[in-house]
TORKE-179242 format. One line per field, with one value per atom (N, C-alpha, C, O): residue in one letter; residue number from 1; atom name; x, y, z. Coordinates in steps of 0.2 Angstrom, whole numbers. Layout:
N
zanu = (a,...)
tivo = (NUM,...)
milo = (CA,...)
c1 = (X,...)
c2 = (Y,...)
c3 = (Z,...)
***
This chain:
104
zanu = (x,x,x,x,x,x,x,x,x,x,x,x,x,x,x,x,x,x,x,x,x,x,x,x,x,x,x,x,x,x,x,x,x,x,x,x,x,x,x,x,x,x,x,x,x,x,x,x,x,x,x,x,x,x,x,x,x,x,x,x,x,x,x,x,x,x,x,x,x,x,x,x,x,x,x,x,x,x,x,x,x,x,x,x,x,x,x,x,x,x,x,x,x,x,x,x,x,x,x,x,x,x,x,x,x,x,x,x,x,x,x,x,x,x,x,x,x,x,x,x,x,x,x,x,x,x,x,x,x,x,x,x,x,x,x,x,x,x,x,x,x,x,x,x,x,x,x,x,x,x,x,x,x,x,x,x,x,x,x,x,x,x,x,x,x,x,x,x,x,x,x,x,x,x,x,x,x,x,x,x,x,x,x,x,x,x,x,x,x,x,x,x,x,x,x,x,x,x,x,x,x,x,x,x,x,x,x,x,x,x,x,x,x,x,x,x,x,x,x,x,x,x,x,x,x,x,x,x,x,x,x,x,x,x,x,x,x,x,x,x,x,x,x,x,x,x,x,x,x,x,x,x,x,x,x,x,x,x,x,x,x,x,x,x,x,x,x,x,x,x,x,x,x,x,x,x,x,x,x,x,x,x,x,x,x,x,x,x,x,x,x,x,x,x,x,x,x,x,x,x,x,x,x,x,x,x,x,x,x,x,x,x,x,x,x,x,x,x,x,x,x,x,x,x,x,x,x,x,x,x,x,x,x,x,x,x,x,x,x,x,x,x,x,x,x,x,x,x,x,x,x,x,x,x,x,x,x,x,x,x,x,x,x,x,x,x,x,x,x,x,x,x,x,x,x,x,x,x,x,x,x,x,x,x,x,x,x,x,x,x,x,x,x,x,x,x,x,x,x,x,x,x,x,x,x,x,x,x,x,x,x,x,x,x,x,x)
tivo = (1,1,1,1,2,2,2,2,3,3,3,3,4,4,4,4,5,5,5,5,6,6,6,6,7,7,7,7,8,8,8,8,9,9,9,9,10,10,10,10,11,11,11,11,12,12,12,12,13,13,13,13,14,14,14,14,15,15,15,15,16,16,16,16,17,17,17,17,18,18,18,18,19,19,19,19,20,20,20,20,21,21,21,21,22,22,22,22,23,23,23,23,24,24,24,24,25,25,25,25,26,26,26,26,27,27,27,27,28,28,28,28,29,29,29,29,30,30,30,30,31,31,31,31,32,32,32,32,33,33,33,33,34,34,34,34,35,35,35,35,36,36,36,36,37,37,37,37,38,38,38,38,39,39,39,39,40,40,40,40,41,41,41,41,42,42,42,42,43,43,43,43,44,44,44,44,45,45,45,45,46,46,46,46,47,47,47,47,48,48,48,48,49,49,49,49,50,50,50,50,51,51,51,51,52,52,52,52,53,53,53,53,54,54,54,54,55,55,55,55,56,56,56,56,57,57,57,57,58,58,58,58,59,59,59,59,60,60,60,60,61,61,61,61,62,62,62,62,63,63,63,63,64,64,64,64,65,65,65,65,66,66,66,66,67,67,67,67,68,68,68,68,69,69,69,69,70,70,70,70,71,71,71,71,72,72,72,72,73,73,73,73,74,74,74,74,75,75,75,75,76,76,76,76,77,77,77,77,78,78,78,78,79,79,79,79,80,80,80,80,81,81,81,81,82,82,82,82,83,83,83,83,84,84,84,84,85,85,85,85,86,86,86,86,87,87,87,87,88,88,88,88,89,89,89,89,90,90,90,90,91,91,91,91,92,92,92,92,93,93,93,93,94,94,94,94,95,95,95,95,96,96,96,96,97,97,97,97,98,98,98,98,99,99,99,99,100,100,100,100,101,101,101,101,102,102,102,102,103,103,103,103,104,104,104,104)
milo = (N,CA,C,O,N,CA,C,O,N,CA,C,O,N,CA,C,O,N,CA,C,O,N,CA,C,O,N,CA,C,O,N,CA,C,O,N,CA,C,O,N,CA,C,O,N,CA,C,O,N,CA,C,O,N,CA,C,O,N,CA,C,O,N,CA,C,O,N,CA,C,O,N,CA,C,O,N,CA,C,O,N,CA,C,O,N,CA,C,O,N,CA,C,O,N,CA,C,O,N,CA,C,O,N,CA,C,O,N,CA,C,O,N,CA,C,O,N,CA,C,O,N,CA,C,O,N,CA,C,O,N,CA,C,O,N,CA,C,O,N,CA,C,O,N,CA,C,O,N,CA,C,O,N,CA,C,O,N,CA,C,O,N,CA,C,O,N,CA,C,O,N,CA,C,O,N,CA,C,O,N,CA,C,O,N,CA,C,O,N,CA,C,O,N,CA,C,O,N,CA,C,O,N,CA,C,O,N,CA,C,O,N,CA,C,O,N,CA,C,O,N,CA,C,O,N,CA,C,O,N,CA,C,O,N,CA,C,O,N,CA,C,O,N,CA,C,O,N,CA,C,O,N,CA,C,O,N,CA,C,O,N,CA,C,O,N,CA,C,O,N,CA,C,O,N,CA,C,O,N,CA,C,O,N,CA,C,O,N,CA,C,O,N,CA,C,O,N,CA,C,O,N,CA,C,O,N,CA,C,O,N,CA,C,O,N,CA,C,O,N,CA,C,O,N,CA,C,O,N,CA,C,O,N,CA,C,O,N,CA,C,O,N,CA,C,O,N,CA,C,O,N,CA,C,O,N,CA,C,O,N,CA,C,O,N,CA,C,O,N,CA,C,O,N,CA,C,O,N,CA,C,O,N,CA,C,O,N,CA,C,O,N,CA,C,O,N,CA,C,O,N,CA,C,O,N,CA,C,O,N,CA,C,O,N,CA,C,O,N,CA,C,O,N,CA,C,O,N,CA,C,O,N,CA,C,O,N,CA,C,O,N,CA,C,O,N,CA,C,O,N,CA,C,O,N,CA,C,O,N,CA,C,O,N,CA,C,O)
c1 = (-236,-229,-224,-225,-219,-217,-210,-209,-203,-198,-192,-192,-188,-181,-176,-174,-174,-170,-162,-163,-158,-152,-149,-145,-150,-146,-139,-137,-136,-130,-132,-127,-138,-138,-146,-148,-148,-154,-157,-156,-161,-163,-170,-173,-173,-178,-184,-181,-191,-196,-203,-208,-204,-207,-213,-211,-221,-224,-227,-225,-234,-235,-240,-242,-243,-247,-241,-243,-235,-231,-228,-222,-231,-232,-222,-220,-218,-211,-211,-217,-207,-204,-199,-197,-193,-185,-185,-189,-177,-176,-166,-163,-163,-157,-152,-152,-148,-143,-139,-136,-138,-136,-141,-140,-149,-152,-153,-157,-147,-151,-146,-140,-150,-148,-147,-144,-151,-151,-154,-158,-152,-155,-160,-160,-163,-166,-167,-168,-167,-170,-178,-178,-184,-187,-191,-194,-192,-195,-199,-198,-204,-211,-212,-210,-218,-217,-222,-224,-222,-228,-222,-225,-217,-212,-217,-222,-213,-208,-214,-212,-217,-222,-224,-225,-224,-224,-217,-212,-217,-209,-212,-217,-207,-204,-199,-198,-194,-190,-188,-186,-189,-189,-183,-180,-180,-177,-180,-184,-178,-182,-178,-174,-177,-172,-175,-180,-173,-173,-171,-165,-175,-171,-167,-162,-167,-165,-172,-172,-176,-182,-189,-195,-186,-192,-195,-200,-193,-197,-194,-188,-197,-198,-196,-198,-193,-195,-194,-189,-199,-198,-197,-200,-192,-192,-189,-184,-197,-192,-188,-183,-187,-179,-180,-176,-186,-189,-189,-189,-190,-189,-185,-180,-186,-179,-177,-181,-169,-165,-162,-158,-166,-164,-157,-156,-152,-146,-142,-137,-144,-138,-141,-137,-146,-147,-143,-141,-144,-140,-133,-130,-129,-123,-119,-114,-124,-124,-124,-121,-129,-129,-122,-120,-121,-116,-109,-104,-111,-104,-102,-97,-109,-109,-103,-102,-99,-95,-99,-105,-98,-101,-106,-105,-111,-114,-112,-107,-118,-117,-121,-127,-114,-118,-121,-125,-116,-118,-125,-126,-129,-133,-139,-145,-137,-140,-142,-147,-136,-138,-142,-142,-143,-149,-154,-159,-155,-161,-165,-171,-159,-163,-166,-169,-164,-165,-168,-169,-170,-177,-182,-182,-187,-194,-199,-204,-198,-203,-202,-197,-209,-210,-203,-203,-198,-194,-190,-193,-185,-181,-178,-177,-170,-163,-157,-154,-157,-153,-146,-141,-145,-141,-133,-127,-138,-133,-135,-141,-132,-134,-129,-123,-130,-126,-123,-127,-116,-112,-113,-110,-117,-117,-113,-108,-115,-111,-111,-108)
c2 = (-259,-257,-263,-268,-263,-270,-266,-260,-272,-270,-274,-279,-274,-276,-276,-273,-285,-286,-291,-295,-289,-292,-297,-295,-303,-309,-311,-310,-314,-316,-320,-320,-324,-328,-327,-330,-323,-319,-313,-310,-310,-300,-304,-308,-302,-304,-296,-291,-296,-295,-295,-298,-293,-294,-288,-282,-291,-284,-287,-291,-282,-282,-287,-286,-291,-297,-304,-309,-303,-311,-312,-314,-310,-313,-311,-305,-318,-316,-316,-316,-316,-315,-316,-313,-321,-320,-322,-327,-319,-322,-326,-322,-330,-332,-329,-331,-324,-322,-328,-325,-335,-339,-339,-343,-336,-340,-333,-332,-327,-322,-322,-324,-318,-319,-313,-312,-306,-302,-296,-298,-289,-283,-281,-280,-279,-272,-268,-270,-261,-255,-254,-253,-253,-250,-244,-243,-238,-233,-230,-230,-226,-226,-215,-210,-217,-208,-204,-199,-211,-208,-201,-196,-203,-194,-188,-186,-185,-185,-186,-184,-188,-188,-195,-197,-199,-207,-212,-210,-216,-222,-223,-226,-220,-223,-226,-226,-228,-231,-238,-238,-243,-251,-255,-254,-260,-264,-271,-274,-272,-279,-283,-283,-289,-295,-302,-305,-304,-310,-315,-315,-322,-329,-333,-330,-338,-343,-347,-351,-346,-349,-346,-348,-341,-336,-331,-327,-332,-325,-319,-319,-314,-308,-304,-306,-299,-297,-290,-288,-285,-278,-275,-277,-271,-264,-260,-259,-256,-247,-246,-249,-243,-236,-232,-228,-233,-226,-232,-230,-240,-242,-244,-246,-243,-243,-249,-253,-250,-253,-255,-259,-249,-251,-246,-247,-242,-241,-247,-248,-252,-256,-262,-265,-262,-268,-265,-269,-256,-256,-257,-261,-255,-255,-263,-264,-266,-274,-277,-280,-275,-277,-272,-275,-266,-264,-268,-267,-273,-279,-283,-286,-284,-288,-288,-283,-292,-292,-288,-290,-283,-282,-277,-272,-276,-272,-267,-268,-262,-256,-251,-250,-246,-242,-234,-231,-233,-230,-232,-227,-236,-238,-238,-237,-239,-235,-230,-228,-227,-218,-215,-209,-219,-215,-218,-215,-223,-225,-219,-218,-217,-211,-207,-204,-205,-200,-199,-195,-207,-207,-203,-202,-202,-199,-202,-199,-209,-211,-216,-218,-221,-228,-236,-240,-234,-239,-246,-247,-250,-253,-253,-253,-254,-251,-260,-261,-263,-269,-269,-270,-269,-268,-272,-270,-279,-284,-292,-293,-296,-302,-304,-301,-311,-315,-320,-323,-320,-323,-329,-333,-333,-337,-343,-344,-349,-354,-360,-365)
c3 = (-82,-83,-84,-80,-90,-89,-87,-88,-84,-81,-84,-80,-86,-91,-84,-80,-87,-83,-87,-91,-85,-92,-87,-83,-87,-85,-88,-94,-85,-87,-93,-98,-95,-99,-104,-108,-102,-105,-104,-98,-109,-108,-107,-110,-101,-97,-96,-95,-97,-96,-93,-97,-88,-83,-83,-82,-84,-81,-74,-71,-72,-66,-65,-59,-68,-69,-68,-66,-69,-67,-74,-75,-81,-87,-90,-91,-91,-91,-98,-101,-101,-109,-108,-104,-110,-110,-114,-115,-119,-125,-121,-117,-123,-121,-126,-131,-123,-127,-132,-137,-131,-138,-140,-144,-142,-148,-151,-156,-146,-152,-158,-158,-165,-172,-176,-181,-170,-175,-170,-166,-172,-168,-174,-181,-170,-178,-173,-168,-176,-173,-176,-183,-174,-177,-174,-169,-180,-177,-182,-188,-176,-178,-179,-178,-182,-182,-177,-176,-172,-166,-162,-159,-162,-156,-160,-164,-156,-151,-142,-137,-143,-138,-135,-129,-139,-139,-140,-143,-138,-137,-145,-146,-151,-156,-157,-163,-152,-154,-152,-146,-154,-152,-154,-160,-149,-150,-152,-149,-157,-160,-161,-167,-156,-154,-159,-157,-161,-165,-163,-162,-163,-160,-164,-166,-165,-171,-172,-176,-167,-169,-171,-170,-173,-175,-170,-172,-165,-160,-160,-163,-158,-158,-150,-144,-151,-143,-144,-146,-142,-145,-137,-132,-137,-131,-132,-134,-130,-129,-129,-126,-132,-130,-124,-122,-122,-115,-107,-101,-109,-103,-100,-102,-94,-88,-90,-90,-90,-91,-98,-100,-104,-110,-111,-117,-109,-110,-107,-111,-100,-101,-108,-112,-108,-114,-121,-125,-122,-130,-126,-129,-121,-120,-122,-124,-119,-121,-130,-134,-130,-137,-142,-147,-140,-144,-142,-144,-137,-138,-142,-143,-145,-152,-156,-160,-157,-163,-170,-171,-172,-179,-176,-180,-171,-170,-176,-179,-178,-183,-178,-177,-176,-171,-176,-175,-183,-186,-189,-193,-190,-191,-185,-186,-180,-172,-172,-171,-173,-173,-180,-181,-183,-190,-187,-188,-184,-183,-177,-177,-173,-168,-168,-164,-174,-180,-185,-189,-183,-192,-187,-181,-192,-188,-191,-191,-197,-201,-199,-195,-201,-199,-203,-207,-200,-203,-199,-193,-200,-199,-201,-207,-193,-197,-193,-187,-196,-195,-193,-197,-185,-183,-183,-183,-182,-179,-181,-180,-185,-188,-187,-189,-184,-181,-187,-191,-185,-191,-194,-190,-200,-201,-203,-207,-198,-197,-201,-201)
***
């Protein structure tokens, strides 16, 4: 079981092995939602975080602590919540491009 935890300064993942994942809230660049047509029975819905250096970090929508991570992320300048809510509602294999950070 892995466990979500939201740092002041990064979205942190932890399973029961030690093995951490964190991504730093300055290097992220982009949300996507992606979702899958495994439901309504399986977690199809994913947050899929993006770095500035190419990583990845996908989480549930079903694990604990992913309502405060969307409340977080819909602080995003730009966030597209209407584009959140199609994605909840897709029931096919897509991605739906939430959040892309302002180019500098």
């Amino acid at each position: 079981m892995e466990y979500l935890f939201l740092e002041d300064d990064a979205v942190v993942i932890s399973d029961e092995c030690g093995v951490v994942r964190k991504m730093l809230w300055k290097d992220l660049v982009e949300v996507v939602v992606q979702t899958t047509s495994a439901g309504p029975f399986a977690d199809d819905v994913f947050f899929v975080l993006g770095s500035a250096d190419g990583r990845k970090m996908s989480i549930s929508s079903e694990m604990k602590g992913s309502d405060a991570l969307l409340a977080r992320l819909q602080g995003l300048a730009g966030f597209d919540n209407e584009k959140f809510i199609e994605a909840t509602m897709c029931t096919e294999d897509r991605l739906f491009v939430c959040w892309r950070a302002p180019q500098v």
